[in-house]
N, C-alpha and C positions, 0 to 999 in steps of 0.2 A: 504494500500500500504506500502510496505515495505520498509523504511528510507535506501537512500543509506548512506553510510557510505564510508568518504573520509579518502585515504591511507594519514596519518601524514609525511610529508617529510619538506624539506628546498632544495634551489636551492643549485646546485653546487658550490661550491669556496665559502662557507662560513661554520663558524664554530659555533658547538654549543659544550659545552662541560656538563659533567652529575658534580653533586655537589661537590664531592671528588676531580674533577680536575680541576674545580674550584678553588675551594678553594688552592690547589698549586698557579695557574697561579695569582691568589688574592696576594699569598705570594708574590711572584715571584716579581712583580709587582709595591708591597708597599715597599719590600726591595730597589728595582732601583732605587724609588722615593726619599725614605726617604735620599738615599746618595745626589743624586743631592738639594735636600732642605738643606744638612745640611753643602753643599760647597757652596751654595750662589743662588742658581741659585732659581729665581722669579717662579710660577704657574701662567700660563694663560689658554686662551679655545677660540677658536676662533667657530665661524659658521658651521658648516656639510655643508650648502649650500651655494655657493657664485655666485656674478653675472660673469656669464662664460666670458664677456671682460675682468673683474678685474683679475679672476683664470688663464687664458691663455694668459694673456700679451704678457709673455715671453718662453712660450711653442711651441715646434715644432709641423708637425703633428703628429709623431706617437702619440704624448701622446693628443692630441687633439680625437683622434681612441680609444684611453682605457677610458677614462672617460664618465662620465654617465651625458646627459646635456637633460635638459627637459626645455618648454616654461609654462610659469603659467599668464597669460594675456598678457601684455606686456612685460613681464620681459624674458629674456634668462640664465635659471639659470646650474648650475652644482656642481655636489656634489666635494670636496675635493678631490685629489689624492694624496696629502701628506699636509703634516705642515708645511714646509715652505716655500713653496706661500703667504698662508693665511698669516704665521707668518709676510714675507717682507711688505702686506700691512698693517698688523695691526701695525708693527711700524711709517712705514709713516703717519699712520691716527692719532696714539697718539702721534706723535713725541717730543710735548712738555711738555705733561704729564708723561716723561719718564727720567729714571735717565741713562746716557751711562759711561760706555761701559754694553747694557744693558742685565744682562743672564738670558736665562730663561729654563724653561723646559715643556713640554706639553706630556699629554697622550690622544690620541682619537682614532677615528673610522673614516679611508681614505676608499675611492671606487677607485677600477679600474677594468674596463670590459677588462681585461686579458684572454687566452683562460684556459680555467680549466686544472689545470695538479698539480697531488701531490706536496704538501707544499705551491703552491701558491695559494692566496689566492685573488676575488675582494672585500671581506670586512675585511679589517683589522686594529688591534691596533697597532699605531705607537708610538714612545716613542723616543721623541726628545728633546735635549737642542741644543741651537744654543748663542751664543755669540756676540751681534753688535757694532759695534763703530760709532762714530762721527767724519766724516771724516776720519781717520785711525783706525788700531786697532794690536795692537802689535803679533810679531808671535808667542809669546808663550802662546797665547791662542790657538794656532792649538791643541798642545801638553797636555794643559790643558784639552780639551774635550773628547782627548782620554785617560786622566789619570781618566776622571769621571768614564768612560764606563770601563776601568781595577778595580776600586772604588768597579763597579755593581757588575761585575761578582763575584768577591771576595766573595762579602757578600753574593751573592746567592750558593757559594760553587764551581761556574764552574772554571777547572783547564783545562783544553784539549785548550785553543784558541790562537791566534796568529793572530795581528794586522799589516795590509799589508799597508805599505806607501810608496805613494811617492810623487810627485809634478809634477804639467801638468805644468808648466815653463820650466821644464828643457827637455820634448820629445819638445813643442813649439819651444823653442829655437834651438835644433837640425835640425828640420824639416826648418826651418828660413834661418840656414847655409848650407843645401842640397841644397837650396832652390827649394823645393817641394813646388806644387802650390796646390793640392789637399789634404792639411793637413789633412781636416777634417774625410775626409774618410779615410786619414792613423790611423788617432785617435782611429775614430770605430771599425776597423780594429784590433789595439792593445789592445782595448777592449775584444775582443769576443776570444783572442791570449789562453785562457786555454781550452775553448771550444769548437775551432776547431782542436787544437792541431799544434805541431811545423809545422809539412809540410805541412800542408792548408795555415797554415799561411802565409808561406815562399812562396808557389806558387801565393796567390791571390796579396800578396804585391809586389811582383816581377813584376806582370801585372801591380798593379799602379806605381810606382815610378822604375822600371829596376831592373836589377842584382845586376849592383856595389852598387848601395845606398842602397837597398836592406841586402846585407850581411852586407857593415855596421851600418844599422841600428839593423838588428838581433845581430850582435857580443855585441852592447851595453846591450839590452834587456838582455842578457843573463848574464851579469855581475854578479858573486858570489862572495860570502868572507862571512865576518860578515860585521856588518851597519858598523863600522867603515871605514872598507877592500873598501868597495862597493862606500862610499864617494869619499874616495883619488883616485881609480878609474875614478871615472867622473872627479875630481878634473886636472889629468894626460891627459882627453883628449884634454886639453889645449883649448877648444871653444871660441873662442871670443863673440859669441853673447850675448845682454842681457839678455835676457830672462834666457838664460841657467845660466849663471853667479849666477843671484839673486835667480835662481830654487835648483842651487847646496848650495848655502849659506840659504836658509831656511832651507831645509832638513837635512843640517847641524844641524844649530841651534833647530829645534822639536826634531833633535836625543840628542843632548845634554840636554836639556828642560827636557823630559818621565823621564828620570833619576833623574832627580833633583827631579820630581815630585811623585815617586817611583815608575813608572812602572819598572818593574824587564827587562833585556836585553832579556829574552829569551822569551819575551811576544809580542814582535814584533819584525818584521824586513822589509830592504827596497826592493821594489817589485817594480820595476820600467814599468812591463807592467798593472800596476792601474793606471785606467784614467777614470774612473765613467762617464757611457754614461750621463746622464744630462749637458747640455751645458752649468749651468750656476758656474760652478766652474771655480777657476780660479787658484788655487793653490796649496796645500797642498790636497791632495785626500788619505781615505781610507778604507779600507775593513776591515773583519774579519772573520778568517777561522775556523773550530773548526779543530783541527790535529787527524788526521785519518780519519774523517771525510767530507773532504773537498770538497764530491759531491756534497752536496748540498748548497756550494753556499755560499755567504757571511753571516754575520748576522747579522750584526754593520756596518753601513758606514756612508759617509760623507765626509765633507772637507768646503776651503775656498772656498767665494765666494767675490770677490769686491765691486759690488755693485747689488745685486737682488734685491732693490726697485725701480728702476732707472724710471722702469714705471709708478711711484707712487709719486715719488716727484724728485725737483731737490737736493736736497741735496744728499751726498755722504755717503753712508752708509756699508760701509766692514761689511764680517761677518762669522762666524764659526761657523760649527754645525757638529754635529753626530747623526745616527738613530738606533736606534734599533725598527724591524718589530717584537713587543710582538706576534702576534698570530703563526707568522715563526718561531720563535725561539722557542716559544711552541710544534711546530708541531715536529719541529728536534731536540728536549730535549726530547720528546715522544718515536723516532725514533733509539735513540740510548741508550735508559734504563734511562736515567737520572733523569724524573721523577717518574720512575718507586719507584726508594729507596729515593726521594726524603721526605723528612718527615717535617708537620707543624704541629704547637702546637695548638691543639684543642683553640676555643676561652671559648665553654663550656664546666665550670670545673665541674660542678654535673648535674644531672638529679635527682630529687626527684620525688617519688613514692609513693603514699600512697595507702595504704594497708588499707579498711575500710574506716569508717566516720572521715577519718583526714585533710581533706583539708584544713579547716584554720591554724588548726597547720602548716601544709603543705607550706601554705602563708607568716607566720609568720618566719619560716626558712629560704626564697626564701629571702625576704626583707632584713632578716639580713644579707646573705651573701651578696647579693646587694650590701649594704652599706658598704663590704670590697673590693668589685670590684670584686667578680670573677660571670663568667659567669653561668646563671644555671636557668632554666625550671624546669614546672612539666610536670610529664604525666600525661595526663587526661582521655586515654581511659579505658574501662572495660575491659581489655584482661589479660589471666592467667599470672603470675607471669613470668615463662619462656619466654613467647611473650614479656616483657617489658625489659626484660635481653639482650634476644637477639636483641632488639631494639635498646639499650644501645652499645653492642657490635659492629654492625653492624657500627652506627655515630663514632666509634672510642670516644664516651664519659669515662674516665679514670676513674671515680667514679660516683657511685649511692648511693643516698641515701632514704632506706628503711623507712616508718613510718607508724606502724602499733598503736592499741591501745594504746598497752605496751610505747610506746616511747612515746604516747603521754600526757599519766599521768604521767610518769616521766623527760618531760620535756627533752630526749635527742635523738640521731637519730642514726640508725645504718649504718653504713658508708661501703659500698663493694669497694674495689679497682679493676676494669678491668683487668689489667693489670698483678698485682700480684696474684690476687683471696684471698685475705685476706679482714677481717673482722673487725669491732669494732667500738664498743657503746660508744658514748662519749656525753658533754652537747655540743647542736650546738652553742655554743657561743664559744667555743673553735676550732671549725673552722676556 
């Protein structure tokens, strides 16, 4: 009987990527990290799988609908849909094994049973630092997490992007002095404000809150200038309420802050219909667009939150954080050439070849460049000379080094450079 043979696939909304790009996203990756380690910020790892009471504490339904939750005897469990859940209980649970105001950063693997649609993804790498305090936490760590994530991009060479802030205090406080009862759904509403476009907007808000409040909510929204322009702005609409008051004097102060911290001015600006559907922000919220770009969507968000352990402990825990969705921002670095001309430094420096009964010699070569730190294999198969070139060529390996008899009674190795296509015999101790 003849062996059926099953077609090789993966399910939808997940990624695999082949070695070469890889190996970028690897770059990518340990470049983001290496800056965040080398500003302060702590490495943790929390669980993939957590008990779905503790994960959904503070989650609504929709996200209760996207996540993946399975029973395993007694227990009710559920995979991760972000980092920081997980992160809010693991600091309550170590809370005194902890030094505050405490920062950290994480990279892992979230699930969300999202409906499958290009760039998004239900299995993906997230790449998060979050900032907490003990009992408060000063505002200019808002400004600090987005100066990390300006930090990343740099080092990874992205230049095209622009940092969308604003602060849910100061629409809060607006909506307070309309006094609009149905905020919450004005909120969402001002959420979804680029992807329905101005006049969906303007008709469905109209339906909730009337005309008049209506246009002057929209006239704000639409406030232009530069960050400065746009401050004095709100500044001028004279509001008396709190909220707005301390929403305009943040916004202030993170715009002043980026600068100090050297985000460049033209690297962000204030966006005052960002309001990051997650309920549990309370402050400072933001996006990030890549320019020209900007169909697909954010790629860096975040913001403040008051207290997201609150279900976890009684203590008082403020906190700041920013994400970057790695396999998103892979997909849309993909999608606009970026990685295309994207270039990483081979980790292996030779590939050694022997030609004949040289293998120890062969060994003996591997070892010593070893011991100078560079990277480098042998090939082992019996395939023609050509076949092991083109092998060479194909891993982007930059030098081969040839060892035939000759090299090996005299003790040195012949060296091909890839790249240049040149040649030369030298003693491999001078490697």
């Amino acid at each position: 009987m003849k062996k059926e043979i099953i077609k090789p696939s993966i399910l939808p909304g997940f990624m695999e990527l082949l070695p070469n790009e890889q190996e970028k996203f690897n770059d990518i990756v340990n470049k983001i990290l290496n800056v965040y380690e080398k500003n302060g910020c702590l490495d943790i790892d929390t669980p993939i799988i957590e008990k779905a009471n503790v994960l959904l504490a503070k989650t609504g339904g929709e996200t209760e609908k996207q996540v993946y939750s399975f029973t395993k005897g007694k227990n009710d469990l559920t995979l991760r849909f972000d980092l920081t859940v997980p992160f809010a209980r693991y600091v309550a649970q170590h809370y005194n094994e902890l030094t505050f105001p405490f920062r950290r950063y994480q990279l892992g693997k979230v699930y969300r049973g999202e409906r499958n649609q290009k760039g998004r993804y239900r299995e993906f790498y997230q790449c998060d630092i979050d900032v907490i305090g003990k009992d408060k936490l000063a505002i200019e760590n808002d400004a600090w997490v987005i100066s990390l994530a300006s930090k990343a991009f740099k080092e990874i060479k992205l230049k095209d992007y622009k940092f969308q802030i604003s602060n849910r205090k100061i629409l809060k406080g607006i909506l307070k002095g309309l006094k609009i009862e149905n905020s919450n759904e004005v909120m969402m509403l001002i959420d979804k404000y680029d992807k329905i476009g101005k006049g969906k907007f303007i008709e469905e808000l109209t339906f909730l809150i009337g005309n008049e409040k209506t246009l002057y909510l929209s006239d704000i929204l639409d406030i232009k200038g530069s960050n400065k322009e746009v401050v004095e702005s709100l500044e001028r609409l004279n509001i008396k309420e709190d909220y707005f008051i301390e929403g305009v004097n943040e916004l202030k102060k993170v715009n002043e802050i980026l600068k100090v911290l050297g985000v460049e001015e033209n690297e962000f600006e204030i966006n005052l219909k960002i309001i990051r559907g997650l309920d549990y922000y309370t402050g400072t919220v933001f996006e990030t667009l890549l320019i020209g770009n900007e169909t697909y969507g954010s790629i860096c968000s975040g913001g403040r939150y008051d207290n997201l352990a609150e279900n976890y402990t009684d203590k008082i825990l403020p906190g700041v954080g920013i994400s970057i969705g790695m396999t998103r921002l892979f997909f849309v670095l993909k999608e606009i050439g970026f990685i295309e001309n994207y270039n990483v430094k081979g980790k292996l420096n030779y590939l050694i070849i022997p030609i004949g009964d040289t293998l120890e010699y062969c060994g003996t070569v591997m070892k010593s460049l070893e011991k100078k730190g560079y990277g480098v294999t042998i090939y082992f198969e019996e395939d023609s000379l050509k076949k092991k070139m083109n092998y060479a060529n194909k891993l982007g390996i930059e030098n081969v080094i040839l060892i035939g008899e000759e090299e090996k009674i005299k003790n040195e190795v012949k060296v091909k450079n890839m790249t240049l296509g040149k040649e030369f015999v030298t003693d491999y101790n001078n490697l």
